[in-house]
Structures are given as C-alpha cells and as structure tokens.
N, C-alpha and C positions, 0 to 999 in steps of 0.2 A: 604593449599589453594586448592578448589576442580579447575579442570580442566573446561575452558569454554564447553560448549556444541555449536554444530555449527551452531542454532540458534542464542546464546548468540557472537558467534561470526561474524554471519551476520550481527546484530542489533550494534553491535559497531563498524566495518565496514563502515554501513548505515551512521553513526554518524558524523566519519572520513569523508565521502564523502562529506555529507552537506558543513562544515567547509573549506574543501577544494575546492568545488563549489565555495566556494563565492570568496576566492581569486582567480578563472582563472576568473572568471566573471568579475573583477574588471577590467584585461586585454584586453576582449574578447568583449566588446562593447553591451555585448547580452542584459544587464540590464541596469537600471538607473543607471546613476554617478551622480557625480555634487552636491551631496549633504550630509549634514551627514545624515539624514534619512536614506536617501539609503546604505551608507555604515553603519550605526548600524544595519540597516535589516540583510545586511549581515555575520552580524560578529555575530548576535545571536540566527537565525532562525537554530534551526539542528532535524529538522521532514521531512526530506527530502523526497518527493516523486516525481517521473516525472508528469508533469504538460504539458497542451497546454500553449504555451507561444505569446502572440500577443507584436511588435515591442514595446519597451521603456516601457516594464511588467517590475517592479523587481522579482526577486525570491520570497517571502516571500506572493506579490500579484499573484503571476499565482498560486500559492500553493491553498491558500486562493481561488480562486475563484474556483477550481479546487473542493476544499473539496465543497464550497457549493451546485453546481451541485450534487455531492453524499447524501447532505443531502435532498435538494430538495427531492427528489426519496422515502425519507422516510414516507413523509405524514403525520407528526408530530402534534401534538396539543401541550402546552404547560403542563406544570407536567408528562405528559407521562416518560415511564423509558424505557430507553436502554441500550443493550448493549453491548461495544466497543471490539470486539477481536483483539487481536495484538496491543493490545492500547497506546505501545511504550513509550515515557515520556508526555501521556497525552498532548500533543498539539493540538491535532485533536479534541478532545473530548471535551476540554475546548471553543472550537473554537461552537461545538457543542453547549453546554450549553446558549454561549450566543447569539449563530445564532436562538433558537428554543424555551429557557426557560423550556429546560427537566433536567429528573436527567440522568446521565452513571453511568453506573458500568464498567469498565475498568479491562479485564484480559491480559497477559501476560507473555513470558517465561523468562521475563529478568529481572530479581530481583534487579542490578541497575537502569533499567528505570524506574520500578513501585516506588522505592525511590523517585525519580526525579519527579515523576507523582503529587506522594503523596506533595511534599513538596512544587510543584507550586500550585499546589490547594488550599494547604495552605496559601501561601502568595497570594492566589486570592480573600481569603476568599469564598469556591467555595465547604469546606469539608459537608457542607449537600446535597450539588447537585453532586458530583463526589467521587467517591468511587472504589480502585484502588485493585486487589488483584495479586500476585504472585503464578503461575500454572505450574505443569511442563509439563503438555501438553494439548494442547489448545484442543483437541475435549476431551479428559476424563474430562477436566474441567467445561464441558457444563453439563457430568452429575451429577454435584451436584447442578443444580438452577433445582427446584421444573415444574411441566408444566405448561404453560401458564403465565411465568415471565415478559416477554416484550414484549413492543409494536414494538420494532422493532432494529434490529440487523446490525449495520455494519463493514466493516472493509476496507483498503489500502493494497493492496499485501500483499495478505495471504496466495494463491494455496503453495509457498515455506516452509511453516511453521507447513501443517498438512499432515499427514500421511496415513489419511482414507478420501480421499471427501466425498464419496458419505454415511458413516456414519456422518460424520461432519454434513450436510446439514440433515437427518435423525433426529439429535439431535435438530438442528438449530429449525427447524418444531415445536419437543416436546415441545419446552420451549418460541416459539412465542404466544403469546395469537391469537385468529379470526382474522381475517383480516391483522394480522403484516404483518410487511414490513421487507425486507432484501436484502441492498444494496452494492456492494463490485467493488472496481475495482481490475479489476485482471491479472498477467500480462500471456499472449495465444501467441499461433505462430495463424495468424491468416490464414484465406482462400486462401492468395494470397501464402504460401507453398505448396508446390510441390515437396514429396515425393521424384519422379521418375526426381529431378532437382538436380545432382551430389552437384550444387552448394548450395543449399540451404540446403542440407545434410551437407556439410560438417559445415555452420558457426551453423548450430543449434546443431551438436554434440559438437563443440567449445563451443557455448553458455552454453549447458549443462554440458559440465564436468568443466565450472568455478565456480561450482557451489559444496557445499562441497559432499562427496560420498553419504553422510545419505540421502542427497536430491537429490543426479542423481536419487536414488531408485525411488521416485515420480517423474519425469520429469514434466514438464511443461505443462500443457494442451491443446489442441485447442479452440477454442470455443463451437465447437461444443460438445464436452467432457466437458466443464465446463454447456454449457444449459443442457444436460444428468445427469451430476452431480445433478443437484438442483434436477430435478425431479426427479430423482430416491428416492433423499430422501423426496418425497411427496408435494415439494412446487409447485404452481400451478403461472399462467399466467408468466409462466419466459420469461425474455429478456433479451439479450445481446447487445450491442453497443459500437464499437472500435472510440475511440473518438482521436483518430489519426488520423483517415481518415475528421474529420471535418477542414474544411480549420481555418487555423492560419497561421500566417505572418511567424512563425519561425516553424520549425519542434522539436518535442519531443527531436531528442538528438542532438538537435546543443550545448547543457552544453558538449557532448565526445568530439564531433569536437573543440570545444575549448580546453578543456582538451588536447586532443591532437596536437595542435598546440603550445602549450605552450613545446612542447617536454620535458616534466616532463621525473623524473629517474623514471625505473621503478617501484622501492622501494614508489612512492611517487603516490599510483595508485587510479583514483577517483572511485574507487569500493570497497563494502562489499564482496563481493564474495573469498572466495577463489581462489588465483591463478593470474596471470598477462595478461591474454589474454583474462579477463572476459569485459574489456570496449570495447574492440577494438572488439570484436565476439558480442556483444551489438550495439556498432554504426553499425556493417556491418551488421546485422540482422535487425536495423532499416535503414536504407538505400534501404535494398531490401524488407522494408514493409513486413517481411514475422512475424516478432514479435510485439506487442503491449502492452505498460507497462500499457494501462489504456482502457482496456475494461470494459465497464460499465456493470455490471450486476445486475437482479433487481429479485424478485421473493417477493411471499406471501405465508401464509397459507391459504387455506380457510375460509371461513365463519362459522361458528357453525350453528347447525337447530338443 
C-alpha cells in the first residue's frame, strides 16, 4: 500500500473535520436543532469549507449559500463547460450543475475522492453532465486540456494544493476560452498583518508550520500576492474580496471556539492539518483578522480581436 501523500492527507483530515463539526455543533447552539432535518444535514454533509454563517444557518445552508456566491462570479449560461479544480468528492460541483445547468469536469489529487465523486454522480444520474478525473498534480494536469477548453474555472481553497501560482494561473489563461471566468476562494493573511507586529509573527508562523513541510515551502499568500499571482499569469480585471469582513451575526470560526469549548482530547482535533496547534493558531489568527479562509477572487481572460 503506497504511502498517502500530504495532500491526500489534508483531504481526509478535511473530511474528519466535517464529520466532527457536526457533532460539536450539535452542543454548541451555533446551528439548527430541533429537528431531524437538521441533524441528517449534519451527519451527511462532509465537503467541508468555512462559510459566513448568519444566526440559526445550519451547516450544510451557510456552505450552500457560500458556494453560490462563487458561482454567481462565473457568469454562466447554461451547457457551458467548466472546470472544477480540487474538486474533492464532487459536492460542490454537483451543487454546480444544478445551480447553472452546465457540464464540470472535475480534477483532483485524491483518488478516494474522485471514487466518491464518480459514484454520486452516478446515483445522481448526473454521469453526462459531470466528469471526474484523478491527477497527480493539479497545475501539470491543466496541461493536458487542449487551449480555449472552458468557459470558466473554479475552485475552494486551493493556494495549499499547488506549488507554482503564478504558472498555475499561466495555464488557467491557456485553456479558458475569451472572455472566461475564474473564480476561487482562497484562504490570504489579509491587510490587517503587520509584519513588524511580534504578535502577529508569532501565530502566523504557528499557523504555518500546522501545516505539512511540502506546504510550509508555499506559505500562504497575502492578497496582495494572490491579485499579482493572477496577473502575472495574464488574466485581466482581477478582484479580490475578503468576505470576512462582510457583517454576519456569527464570525467564520466560532465552529474552533466551539470546538474548543467542548475541551476535546487532543487526539480528537477539528483539523486536516498536520499537527495539534493547527485549530487553536487558526481561531487566534482569525480573532486578530490577520487571516481569511474565504477571500473571494475573481479574474478573466480577455476578449479575442
């Protein structure tokens, strides 16, 4: 049996968290109770990304509304093709298809998830509109779709996953048709970091070595280095937008602050990350607003003449 790779072990991590999300939640007053809806939400939703959360959301609804926002950004017509990077077990994607009436192609480095992808699509009846492949690395895998393949390209926390941005985004260009669209939330240390702030040095180097080594090598980006990113690799009218700072009832990480109220064993930790001081360097980084798991970013290709 080959060795996971620490992607492969981010993404089942991610997985773990979901799953154990939903039971501090159940504790933690933060979601809907009171119902079985709301606890089957929780006991089956494991696509897990941070979301804006507004008072008596379930999980599975901030997610959901969360994704839509990102698709909005796309500017879709219907049959159009897109396609999904980091596209995990197909949740997002399927969410896609029937938010938009497009086809995805779905890549990924996690050869259980793309199983998982493949097999809901299936029982969605959904295998002409969604198309799932297994890659071992997400920007060499961009160059094998021909140029000018889709109308537009998204993904959920992916700066962690690739190794070259500013080729990534390079590629991203090649293979958008005129006018595509490409939308990503991504997680940045945002504006409010301050270098020459002992304190904000210290939880961000925390932050980043919960993180496995292959991925300290890329750290995390600012904003300002992920808008640079895009355009260097030639996409035009880029935008970025930290949708943390838009007022919601609850903040992004009140799911740690529960997590950690529940005084869990360490053994039992609501993070993908390697290491045990990945949630706790997470809630203090979101606390001091110096981090943001969901900056919105948006960019295109040009026009053709």
């Amino acid at each position: 049996m080959r060795p996971s790779s620490p992607c492969e072990h981010i993404c089942s991590r991610r997985e773990q968290f979901a799953s154990r999300l939903a039971a501090v939640s159940a504790f933690s007053g933060l979601f809907l109770r009171g119902s079985n809806r709301a606890r089957k939400e929780h006991c089956s939703y494991d696509a897990f990304h941070f979301s804006r959360i507004e008072q008596g959301d379930s999980l599975p609804n901030a997610m959901a509304r969360h994704q839509h926002i990102l698709f909005g950004q796309l500017c879709l017509r219907p049959k159009k093709r897109v396609l999904a990077v980091a596209c995990g077990n197909g949740t997002v994607s399927r969410q896609l298809v029937h938010f938009s009436d497009v086809d995805v192609i779905g890549i990924d480095t996690d050869s259980r998830l793309i199983s998982r992808a493949r097999t809901a699509a299936e029982e969605a009846g959904l295998t002409d509109r969604l198309t799932y492949h297994h890659v071992g690395d997400l920007c060499e895998a961009l160059t094998n779709f021909p140029d000018c393949s889709f109308d537009a390209v998204f993904a959920i926390e992916l700066g962690y996953r690739i190794t070259s941005p500013k080729m990534f985004y390079k590629h991203v260009k090649r293979i958008l048709k005129p006018s595509g669209r490409l939308a990503i939330y991504e997680w940045c240390f945002t504006d409010a970091m301050t270098p020459t702030n002992p304190e904000h040095v210290v939880v961000a180097q925390n932050l980043l070595q919960s993180f496995p080594k292959t991925v300290q090598e890329n750290p995390l980006s600012t904003i300002a280095d992920l808008i640079a990113n895009l355009r260097a690799g030639g996409l035009v009218n880029v935008t970025a937008r930290d949708l943390s700072l838009c007022h919601t009832d609850i903040p992004w990480y009140r799911p740690l602050e529960s997590q950690q109220s529940t005084r869990s064993s360490p053994s039992v930790s609501l993070s993908w990350w390697h290491g045990q001081l990945s949630s706790r360097a997470l809630l203090t980084a979101g606390r001091l607003q110096i981090f943001s798991p969901m900056v919105l970013v948006t960019g295109e290709k040009g026009p053709s003449f």
